[in-house]
C-alpha positions as CSV (number, residue, x, y, z in Angstrom):
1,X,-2.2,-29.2,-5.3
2,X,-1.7,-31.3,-4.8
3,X,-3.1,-33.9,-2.6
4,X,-1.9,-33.5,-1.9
5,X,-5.0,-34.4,-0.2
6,X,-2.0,-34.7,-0.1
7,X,-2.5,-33.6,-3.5
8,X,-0.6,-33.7,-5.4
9,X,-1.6,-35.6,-9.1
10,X,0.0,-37.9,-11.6
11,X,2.0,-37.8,-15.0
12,X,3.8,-40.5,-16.6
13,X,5.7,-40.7,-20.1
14,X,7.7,-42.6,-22.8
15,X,11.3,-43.1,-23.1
16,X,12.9,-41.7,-26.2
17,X,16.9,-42.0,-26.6
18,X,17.3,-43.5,-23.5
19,X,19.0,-46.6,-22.2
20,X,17.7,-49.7,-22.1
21,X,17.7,-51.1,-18.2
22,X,16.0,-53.9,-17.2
23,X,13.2,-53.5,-14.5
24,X,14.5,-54.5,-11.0
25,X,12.2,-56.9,-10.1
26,X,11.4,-55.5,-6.7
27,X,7.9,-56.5,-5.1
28,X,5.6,-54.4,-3.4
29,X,6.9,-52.9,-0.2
30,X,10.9,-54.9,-1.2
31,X,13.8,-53.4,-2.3
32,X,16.9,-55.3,-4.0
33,X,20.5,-54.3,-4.7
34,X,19.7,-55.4,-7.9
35,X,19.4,-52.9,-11.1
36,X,20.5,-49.6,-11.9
37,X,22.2,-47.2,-9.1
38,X,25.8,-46.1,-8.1
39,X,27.9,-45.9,-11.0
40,X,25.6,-46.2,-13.4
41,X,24.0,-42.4,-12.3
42,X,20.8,-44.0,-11.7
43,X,18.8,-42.3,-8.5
44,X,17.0,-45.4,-6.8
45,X,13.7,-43.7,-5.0
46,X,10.9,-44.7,-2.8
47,X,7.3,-44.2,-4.2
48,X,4.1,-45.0,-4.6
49,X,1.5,-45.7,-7.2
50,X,-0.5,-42.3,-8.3
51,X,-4.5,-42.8,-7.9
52,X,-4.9,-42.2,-12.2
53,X,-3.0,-42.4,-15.4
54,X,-0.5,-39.4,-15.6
55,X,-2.2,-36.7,-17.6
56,X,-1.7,-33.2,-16.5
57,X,-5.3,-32.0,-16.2
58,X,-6.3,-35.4,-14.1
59,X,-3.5,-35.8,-11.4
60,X,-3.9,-34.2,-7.9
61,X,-2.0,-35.7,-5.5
62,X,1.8,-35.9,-4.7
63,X,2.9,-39.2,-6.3
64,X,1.7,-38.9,-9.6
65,X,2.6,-34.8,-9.0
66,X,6.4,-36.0,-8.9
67,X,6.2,-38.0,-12.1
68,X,4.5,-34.8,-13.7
69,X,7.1,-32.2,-12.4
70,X,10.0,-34.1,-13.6
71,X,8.9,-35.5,-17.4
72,X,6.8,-31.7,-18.1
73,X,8.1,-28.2,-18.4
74,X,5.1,-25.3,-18.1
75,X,5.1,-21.3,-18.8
76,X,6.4,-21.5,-15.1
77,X,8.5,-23.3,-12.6
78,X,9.0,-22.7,-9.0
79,X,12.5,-22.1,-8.0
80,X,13.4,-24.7,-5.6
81,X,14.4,-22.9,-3.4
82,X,12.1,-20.0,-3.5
83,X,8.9,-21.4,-4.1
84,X,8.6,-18.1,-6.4
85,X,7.2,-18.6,-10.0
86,X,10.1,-17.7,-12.6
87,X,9.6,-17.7,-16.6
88,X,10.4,-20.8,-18.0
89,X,9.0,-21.6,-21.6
90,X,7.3,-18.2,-20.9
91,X,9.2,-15.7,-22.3
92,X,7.0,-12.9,-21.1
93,X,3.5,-12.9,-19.8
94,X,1.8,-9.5,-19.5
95,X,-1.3,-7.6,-18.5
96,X,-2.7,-3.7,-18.2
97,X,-5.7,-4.7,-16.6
98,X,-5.0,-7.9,-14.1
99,X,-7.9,-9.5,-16.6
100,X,-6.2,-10.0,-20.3
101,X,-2.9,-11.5,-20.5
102,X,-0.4,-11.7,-23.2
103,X,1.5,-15.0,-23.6
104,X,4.8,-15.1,-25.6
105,X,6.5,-18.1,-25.3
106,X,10.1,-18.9,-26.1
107,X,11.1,-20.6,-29.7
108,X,13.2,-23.8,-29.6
109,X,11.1,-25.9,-27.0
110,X,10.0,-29.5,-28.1
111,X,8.6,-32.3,-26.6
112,X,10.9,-35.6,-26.4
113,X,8.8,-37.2,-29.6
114,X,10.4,-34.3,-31.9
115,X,7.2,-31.9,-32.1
116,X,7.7,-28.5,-31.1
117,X,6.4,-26.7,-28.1
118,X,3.9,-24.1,-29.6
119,X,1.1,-21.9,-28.3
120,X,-1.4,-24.6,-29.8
121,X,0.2,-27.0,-27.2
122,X,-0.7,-24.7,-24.3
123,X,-4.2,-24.3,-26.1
124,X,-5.4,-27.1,-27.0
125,X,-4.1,-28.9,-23.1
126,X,-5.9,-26.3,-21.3
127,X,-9.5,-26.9,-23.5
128,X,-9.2,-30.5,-23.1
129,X,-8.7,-30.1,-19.6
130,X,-11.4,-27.5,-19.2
131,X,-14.3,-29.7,-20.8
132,X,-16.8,-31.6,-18.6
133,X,-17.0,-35.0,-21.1
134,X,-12.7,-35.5,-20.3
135,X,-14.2,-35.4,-16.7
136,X,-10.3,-34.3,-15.2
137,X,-9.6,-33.6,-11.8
138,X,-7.8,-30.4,-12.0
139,X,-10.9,-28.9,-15.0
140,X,-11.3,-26.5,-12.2
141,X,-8.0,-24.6,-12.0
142,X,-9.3,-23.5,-15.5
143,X,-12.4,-21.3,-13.8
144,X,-11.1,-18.0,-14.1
145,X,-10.5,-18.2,-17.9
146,X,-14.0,-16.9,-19.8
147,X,-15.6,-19.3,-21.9
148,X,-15.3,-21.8,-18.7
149,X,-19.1,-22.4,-18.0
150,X,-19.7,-22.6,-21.6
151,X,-17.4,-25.7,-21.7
152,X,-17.9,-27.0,-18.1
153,X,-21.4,-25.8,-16.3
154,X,-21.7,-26.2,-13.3
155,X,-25.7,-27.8,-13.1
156,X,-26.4,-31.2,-12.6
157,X,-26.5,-33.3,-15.7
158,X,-26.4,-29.9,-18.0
159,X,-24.1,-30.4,-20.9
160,X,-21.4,-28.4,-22.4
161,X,-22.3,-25.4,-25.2
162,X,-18.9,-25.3,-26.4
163,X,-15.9,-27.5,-26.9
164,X,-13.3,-24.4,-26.1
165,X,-12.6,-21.7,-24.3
166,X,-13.4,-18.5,-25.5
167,X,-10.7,-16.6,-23.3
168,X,-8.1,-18.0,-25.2
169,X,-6.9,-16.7,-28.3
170,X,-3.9,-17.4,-30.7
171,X,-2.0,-14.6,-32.0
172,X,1.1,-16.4,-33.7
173,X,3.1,-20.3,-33.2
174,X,4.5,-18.0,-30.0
175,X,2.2,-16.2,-28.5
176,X,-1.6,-16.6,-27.4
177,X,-3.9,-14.0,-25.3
178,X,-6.1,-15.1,-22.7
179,X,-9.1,-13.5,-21.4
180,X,-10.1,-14.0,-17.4
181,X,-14.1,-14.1,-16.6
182,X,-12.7,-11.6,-13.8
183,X,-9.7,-9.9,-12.6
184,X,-7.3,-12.2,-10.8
185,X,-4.1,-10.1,-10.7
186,X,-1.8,-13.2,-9.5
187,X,-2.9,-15.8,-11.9
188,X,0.5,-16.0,-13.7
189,X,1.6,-17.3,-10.5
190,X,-0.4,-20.5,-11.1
191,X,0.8,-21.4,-14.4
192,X,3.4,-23.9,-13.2
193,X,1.0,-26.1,-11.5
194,X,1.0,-29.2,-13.5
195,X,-3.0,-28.7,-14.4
196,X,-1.2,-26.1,-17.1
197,X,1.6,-28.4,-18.7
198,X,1.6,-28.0,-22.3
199,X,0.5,-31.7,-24.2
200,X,1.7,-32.5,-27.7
201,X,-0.4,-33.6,-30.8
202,X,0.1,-37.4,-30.2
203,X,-2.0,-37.0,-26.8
204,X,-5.2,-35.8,-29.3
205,X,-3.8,-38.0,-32.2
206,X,-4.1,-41.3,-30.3
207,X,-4.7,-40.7,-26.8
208,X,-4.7,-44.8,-25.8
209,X,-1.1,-45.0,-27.0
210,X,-0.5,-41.5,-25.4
211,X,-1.3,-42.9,-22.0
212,X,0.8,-46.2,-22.2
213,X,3.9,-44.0,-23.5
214,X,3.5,-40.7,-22.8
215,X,5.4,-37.7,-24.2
216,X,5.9,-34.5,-22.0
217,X,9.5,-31.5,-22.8
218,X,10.6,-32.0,-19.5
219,X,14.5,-33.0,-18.6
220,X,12.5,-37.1,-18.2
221,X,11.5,-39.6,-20.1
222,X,9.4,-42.5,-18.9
223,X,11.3,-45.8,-19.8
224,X,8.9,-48.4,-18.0
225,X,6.3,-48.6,-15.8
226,X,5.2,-51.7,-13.8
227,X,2.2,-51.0,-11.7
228,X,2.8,-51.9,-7.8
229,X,6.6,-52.2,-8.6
230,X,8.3,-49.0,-9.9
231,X,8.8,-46.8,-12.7
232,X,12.0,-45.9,-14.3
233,X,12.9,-42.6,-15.6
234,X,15.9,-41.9,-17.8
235,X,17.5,-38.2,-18.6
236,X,16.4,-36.9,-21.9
237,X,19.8,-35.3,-23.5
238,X,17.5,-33.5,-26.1
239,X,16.2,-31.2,-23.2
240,X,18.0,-27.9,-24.0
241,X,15.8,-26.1,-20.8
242,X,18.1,-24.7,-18.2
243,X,17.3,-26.9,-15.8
244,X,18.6,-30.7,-17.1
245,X,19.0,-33.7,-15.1
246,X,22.0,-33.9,-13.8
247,X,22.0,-37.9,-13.2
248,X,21.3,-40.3,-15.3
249,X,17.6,-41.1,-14.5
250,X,15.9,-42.4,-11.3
251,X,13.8,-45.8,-11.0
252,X,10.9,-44.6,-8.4
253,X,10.2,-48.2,-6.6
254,X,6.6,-48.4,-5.0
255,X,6.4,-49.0,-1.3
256,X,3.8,-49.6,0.8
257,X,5.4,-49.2,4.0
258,X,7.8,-46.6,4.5
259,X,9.4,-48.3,7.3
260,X,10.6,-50.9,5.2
261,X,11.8,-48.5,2.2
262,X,13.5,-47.0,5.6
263,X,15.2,-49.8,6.3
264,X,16.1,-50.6,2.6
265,X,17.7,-47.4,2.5
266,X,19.9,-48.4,5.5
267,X,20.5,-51.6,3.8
268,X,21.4,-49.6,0.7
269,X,19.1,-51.2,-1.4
270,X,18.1,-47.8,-2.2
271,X,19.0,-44.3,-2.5
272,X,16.5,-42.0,-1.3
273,X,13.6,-41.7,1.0
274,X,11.4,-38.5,0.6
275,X,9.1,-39.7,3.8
276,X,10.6,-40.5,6.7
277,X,8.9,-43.0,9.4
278,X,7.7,-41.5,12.5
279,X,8.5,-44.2,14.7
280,X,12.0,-43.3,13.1
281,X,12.5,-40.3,13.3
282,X,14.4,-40.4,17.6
283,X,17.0,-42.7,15.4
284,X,17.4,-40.9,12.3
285,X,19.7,-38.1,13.1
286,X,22.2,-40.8,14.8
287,X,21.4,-43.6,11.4
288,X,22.0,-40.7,8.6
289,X,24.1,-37.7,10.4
290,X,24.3,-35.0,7.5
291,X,22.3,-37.3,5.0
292,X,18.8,-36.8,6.9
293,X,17.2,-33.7,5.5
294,X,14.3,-31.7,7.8
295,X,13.0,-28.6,6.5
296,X,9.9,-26.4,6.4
297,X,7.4,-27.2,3.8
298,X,4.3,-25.7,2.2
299,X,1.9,-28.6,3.9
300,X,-1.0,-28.9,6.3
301,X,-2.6,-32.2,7.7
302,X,-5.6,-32.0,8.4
303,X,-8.9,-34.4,9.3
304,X,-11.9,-33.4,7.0
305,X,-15.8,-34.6,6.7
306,X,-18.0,-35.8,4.8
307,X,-20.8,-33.0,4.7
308,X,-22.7,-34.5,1.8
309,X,-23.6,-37.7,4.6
310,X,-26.5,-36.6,6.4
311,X,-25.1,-37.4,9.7
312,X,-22.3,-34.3,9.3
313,X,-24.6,-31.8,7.3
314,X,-26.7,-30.3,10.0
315,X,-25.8,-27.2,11.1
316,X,-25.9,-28.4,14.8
317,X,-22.6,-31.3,13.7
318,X,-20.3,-28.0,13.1
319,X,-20.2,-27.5,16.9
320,X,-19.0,-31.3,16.8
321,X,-16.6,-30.3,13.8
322,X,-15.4,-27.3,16.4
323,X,-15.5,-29.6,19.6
324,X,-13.3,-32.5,17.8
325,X,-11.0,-30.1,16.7
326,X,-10.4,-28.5,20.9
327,X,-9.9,-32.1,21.8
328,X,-6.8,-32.9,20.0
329,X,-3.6,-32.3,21.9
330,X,-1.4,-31.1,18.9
331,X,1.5,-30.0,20.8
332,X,1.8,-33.5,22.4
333,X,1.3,-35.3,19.3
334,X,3.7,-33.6,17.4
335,X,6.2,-33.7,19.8
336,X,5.9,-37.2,20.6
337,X,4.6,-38.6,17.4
338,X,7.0,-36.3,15.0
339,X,10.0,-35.5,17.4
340,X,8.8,-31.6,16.4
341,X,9.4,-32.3,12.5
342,X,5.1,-31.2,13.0
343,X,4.1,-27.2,14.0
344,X,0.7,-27.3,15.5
345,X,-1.6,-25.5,13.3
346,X,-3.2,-22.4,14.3
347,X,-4.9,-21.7,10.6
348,X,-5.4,-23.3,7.2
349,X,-2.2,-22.2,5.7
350,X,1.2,-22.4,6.0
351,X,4.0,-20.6,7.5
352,X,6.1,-20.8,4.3
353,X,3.7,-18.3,2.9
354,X,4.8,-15.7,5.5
355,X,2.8,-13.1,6.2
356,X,3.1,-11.1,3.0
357,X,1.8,-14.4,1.5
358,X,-1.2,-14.7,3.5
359,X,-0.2,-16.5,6.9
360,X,-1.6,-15.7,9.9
361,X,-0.8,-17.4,12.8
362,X,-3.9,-18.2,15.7
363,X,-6.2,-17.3,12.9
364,X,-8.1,-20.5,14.1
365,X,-8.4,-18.8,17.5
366,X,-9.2,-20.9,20.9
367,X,-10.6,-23.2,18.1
368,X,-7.6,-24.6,17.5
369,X,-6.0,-24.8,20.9
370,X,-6.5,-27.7,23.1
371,X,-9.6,-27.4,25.9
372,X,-10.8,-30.9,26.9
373,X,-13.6,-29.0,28.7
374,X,-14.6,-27.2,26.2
375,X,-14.7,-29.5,23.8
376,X,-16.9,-31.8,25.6
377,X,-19.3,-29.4,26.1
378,X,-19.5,-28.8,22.5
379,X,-19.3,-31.7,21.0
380,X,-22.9,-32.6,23.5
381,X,-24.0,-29.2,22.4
382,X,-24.2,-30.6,18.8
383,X,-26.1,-33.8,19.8
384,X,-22.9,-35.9,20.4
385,X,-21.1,-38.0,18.1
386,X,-23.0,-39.5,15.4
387,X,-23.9,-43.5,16.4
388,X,-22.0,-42.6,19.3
389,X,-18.7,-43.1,17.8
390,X,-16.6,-42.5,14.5
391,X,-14.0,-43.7,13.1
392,X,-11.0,-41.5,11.0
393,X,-9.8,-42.8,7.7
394,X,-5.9,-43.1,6.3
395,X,-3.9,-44.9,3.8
396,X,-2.1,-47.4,5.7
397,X,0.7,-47.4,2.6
398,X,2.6,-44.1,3.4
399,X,2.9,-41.7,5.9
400,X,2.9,-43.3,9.1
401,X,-0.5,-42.2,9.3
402,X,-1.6,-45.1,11.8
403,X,0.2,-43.8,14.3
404,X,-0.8,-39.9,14.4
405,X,-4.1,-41.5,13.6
406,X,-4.6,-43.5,16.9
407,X,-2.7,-40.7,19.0
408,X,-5.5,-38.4,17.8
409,X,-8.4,-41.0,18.8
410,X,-6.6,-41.6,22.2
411,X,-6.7,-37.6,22.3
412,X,-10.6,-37.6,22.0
413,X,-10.9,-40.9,23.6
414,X,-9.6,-39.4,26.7
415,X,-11.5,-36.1,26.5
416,X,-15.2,-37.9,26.3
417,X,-14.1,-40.7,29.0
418,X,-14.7,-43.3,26.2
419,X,-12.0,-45.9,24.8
420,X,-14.3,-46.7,22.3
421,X,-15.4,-43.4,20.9
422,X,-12.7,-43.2,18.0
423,X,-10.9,-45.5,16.4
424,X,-8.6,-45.8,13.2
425,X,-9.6,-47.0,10.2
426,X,-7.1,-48.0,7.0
427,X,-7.7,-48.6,3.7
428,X,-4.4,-50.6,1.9
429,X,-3.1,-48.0,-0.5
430,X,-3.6,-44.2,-1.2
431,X,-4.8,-44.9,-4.6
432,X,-7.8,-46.8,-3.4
433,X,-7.9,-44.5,-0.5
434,X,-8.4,-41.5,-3.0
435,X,-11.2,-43.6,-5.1
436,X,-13.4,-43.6,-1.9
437,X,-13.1,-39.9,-1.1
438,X,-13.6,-38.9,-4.8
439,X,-16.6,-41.5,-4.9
440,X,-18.3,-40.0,-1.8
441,X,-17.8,-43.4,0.3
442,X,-16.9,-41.6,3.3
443,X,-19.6,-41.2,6.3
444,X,-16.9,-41.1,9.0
445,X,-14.0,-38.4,9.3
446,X,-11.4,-38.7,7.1
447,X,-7.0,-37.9,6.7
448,X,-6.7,-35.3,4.3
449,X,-4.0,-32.6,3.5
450,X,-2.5,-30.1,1.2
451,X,1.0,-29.7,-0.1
452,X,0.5,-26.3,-1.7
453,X,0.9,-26.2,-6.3
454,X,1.8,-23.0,-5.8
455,X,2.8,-20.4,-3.3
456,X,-0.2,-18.3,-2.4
457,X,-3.1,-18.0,0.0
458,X,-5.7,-18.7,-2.8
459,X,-4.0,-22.3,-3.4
460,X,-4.8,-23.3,0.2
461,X,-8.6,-22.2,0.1
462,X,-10.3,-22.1,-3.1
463,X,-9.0,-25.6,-4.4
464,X,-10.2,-27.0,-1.2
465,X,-13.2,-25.3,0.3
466,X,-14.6,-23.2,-2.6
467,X,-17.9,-24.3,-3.5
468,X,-17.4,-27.6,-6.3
469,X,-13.9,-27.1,-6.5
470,X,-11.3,-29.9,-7.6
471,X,-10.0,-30.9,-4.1
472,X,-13.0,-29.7,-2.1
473,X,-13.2,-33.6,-0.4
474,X,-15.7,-32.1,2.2
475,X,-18.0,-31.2,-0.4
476,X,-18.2,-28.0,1.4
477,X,-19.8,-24.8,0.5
478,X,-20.9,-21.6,1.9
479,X,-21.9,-18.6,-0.5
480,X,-20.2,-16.1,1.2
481,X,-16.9,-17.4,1.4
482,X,-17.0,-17.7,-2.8
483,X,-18.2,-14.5,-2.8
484,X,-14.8,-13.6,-0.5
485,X,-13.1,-15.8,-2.5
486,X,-14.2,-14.1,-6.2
487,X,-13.2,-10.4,-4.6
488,X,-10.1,-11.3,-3.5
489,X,-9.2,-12.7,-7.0
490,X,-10.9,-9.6,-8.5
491,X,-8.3,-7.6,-6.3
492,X,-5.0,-5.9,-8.1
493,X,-3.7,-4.4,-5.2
494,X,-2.0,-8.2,-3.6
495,X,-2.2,-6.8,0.3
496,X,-6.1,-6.3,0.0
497,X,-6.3,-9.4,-1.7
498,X,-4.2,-11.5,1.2
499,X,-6.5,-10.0,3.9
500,X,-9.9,-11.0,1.6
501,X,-8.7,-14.4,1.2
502,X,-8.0,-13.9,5.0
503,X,-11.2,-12.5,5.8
504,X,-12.7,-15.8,4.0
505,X,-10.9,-18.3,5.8
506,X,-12.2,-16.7,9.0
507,X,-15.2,-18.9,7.9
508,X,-13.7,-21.9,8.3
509,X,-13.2,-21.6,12.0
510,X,-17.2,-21.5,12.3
511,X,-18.0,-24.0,9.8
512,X,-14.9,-26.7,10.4
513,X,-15.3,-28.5,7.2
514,X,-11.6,-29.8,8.0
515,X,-9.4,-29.5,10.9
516,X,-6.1,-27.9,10.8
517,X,-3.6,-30.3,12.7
518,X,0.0,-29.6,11.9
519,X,2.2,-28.1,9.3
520,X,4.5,-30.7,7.9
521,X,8.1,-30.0,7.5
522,X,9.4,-32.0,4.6
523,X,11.7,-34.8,5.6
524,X,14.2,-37.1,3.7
525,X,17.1,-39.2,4.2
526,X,19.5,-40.6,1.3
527,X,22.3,-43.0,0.8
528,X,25.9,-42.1,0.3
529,X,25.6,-42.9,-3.5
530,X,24.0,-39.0,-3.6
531,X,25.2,-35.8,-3.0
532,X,23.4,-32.4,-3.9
533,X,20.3,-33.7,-2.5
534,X,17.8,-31.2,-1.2
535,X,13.6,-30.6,-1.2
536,X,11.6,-28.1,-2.8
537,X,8.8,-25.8,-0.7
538,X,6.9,-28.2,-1.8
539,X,8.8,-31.3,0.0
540,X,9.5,-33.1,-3.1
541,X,13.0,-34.3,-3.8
542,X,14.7,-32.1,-6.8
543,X,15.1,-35.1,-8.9
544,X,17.1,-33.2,-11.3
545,X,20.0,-31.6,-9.1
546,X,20.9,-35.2,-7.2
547,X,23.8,-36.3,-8.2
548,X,25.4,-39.8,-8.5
549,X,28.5,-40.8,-6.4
């Protein structure tokens, strides 16, 4: 995930046989007809800065995600249109027992430095991002392997036993077994989230140089990166995977207002515009005609809290968590707010799942349906709002957040007869937004989200509400949904495990460590330098397939 609280994460990279284009010198939040695009096949993006340095194991959320997904190449990648996970360097990866896999990879990868892609690479990424001293974000996605707790226990202040993982094993230079702690029959599914890209020797070799240049055997190359300005990206025309770029690179320009990379991109100062503004989007059909993209997307918004503060862990506060949640009008926020580019949510999921996938819709119940009467009643129930009043944190930078953000206070404003009782409050940038939810600095309720890594049921609950797990900003935990959790991984048959997973989730409607608002359709707009532009499941531009008028 990304966090995509929005999740998502962060990658970044070195340019090797690229060309050598000077950094537009664009400021924060500007954009300038200056540098690369047009003719030269350069894609000129809006962006914005990822929360940590772009390693694999340590990115999860959506800016540093893109960066990730276009400069690294995994065992898997999700078709783009699909969302399904197809073979990439994997050339096979099978099991007899849903618990021991057999990896065998396929010869003639390398990364853009020259060395070659080998089991050791997949190896020696996923230890390092296993152990507890490399304290990386996504160390959780490696659970399931055996070995895990040896490397990364779970007790306060215990240290590691090991320095590897004892479920992984190599066999030959292309091929590697790995051993699960427990059956988890759709694990291969999960082996194109970036947590699993492959790293080369330089990253262990000389990690400090790895970071300011890194190296990845993805169709990118990091050229340059100025921090608060952009990064460029070049095409790497060693890349023989099937998937190259089929531009010439694209200079990702940080933003931090998307209403003026919006109006850049009318100016044509730039090319494309993954996030559209919501005070926009009544104009944008009549500004960009055929060039404004709006499609379904694997994401959920939703408002989660801090149950490690004192003030929200009381068992009496979830019938606040509950009442909160009945006095939101989502149908009139997403039609006013969003134009209906939002669904109201009626679960933790997301329709792009389907129902084979795990979606349920009105799995949330009455819980999830507008009642200002009702939710009165139970927000006094639980003692009322803490200090009388809270406040809901956003990044002010992207996502016209402020706006869905004081339409949702207004909502509960008007429902407890008190102007007062909710109010907004920003923090400048997602990066430093991130810090303070990673840090535990939230005592109010807070914006969070989840643009899915991969597409299945799991990916929406265990990252974020299983007990310690890497996006799991509520600190939430309840013993019983693990244990729901653990026997739906443990599951082979995949329509039992869907309706565990299901069955778990059911919890969240008691508990409310986060409410579901509204899934996100992915929206974009683009200049008419591009053609061939389209957005993954995911909502992330396929950087690779635009092409340059």
């Amino acid at each position: 995930m990304r966090r995509r609280s929005m999740r998502g994460a962060t990658r970044v990279r070195c340019a090797v046989g690229v060309l050598a284009v000077a950094l537009a010198a664009t400021a924060c939040g500007g954009g300038s007809s200056s540098g690369d695009g047009g003719g030269s096949g350069i894609v000129r993006a809006s962006w914005g800065d990822p929360q940590n340095p772009l390693e694999p194991a340590d990115t999860n959320e959506v800016q540093g995600g893109k960066v990730l997904d276009m400069i690294f190449r995994g065992l898997k990648k999700y078709n783009p249109k699909t969302a399904e996970a197809e073979n990439m360097i994997a050339q096979s990866i099978t099991t007899t027992d849903s618990q021991n896999f057999d990896i065998k990879i396929k010869s003639g990868w390398k990364f853009s430095n020259g060395e070659p892609v080998t089991s050791d690479s997949f190896i020696n990424a996923w230890n390092y991002g296993a152990l507890l001293k490399n304290a990386q974000l996504n160390a959780f996605f490696f659970e399931q392997i055996d070995g895990y707790d040896k490397v990364h226990p779970d007790a306060a202040g215990a240290k590691s036993t090991a320095t590897k993982l004892s479920g992984l094993t190599k066999v030959s230079d292309t091929e590697f077994k790995v051993k699960l702690n427990q059956k988890f029959s759709l694990w291969p599914d999960t082996l194109g989230y970036s947590a699993f890209y492959p790293l080369p020797q330089s990253f262990f070799s000389n990690h400090s140089a790895w970071l300011k240049s890194p190296v990845g055997d993805g169709p990118y190359t990091i050229q340059k990166y100025t921090k608060g300005t952009q990064m460029s990206l070049r095409k790497w025309d060693g890349y023989k995977g099937p998937d190259a770029a089929e531009n010439n690179g694209v200079d990702l320009r940080v933003y931090t207002d998307n209403n003026t990379a919006y109006t850049d991109l009318q100016a044509g100062n730039i090319d494309l515009v993954d996030d559209i503004p919501a005070t926009q989007l009544k104009n944008v059909k009549s500004d960009l005609g055929s060039r404004y993209i709006n499609e379904p997307a694997g994401i959920i918004q939703t408002i989660a809290f801090p149950l490690y503060d004192d003030r929200w862990s009381s068992a009496k506060s979830a019938l606040v968590r509950q009442g909160l949640s009945m006095a939101i009008n989502r149908k009139q926020i997403t039609q006013q707010i969003f134009q209906n580019t939002r669904t109201p949510a009626t679960d933790w999921t997301s329709p792009v799942l389907g129902d084979a996938g795990g979606y349920k819709e009105g799995l949330c119940g009455d819980t999830c349906d507008y009642n200002p009467t009702k939710a009165k009643q139970l927000i006094q129930q639980g003692g009322g709002l803490p200090g009388g009043r809270i406040t809901i944190g956003y990044n002010a930078d992207t996502g016209s957040h402020k706006d869905w953000v004081d339409a949702v206070c207004n909502s509960i404003n008007n429902v407890l007869d008190n102007n007062k009782a909710c109010v907004g409050e920003p923090t400048g940038t997602f990066a430093d937004f991130r810090n303070k939810i990673t840090n535990k600095q939230m005592t109010n309720p807070f914006r969070s989200g989840w643009q899915m890594d991969y597409p299945l049921i799991q990916d929406f609950l265990q990252p974020l509400y299983y007990t310690d797990a890497s996006s799991n900003d509520s600190h939430y935990s309840n013993p019983q949904f693990d244990k729901l959790v653990n026997e739906a991984n443990a599951e082979s048959d995949t329509g039992k495990a869907v309706g565990t997973f299901q069955d778990a989730e059911k919890l969240l409607v008691k508990d409310m460590p986060a409410i579901p608002l509204w899934y996100q359709n992915g929206s974009a707009g683009y200049s008419t330098n591009l053609s061939n532009v389209t957005l993954n499941p995911f909502s992330v531009p396929v950087y690779n397939e635009i092409k340059v008028k």
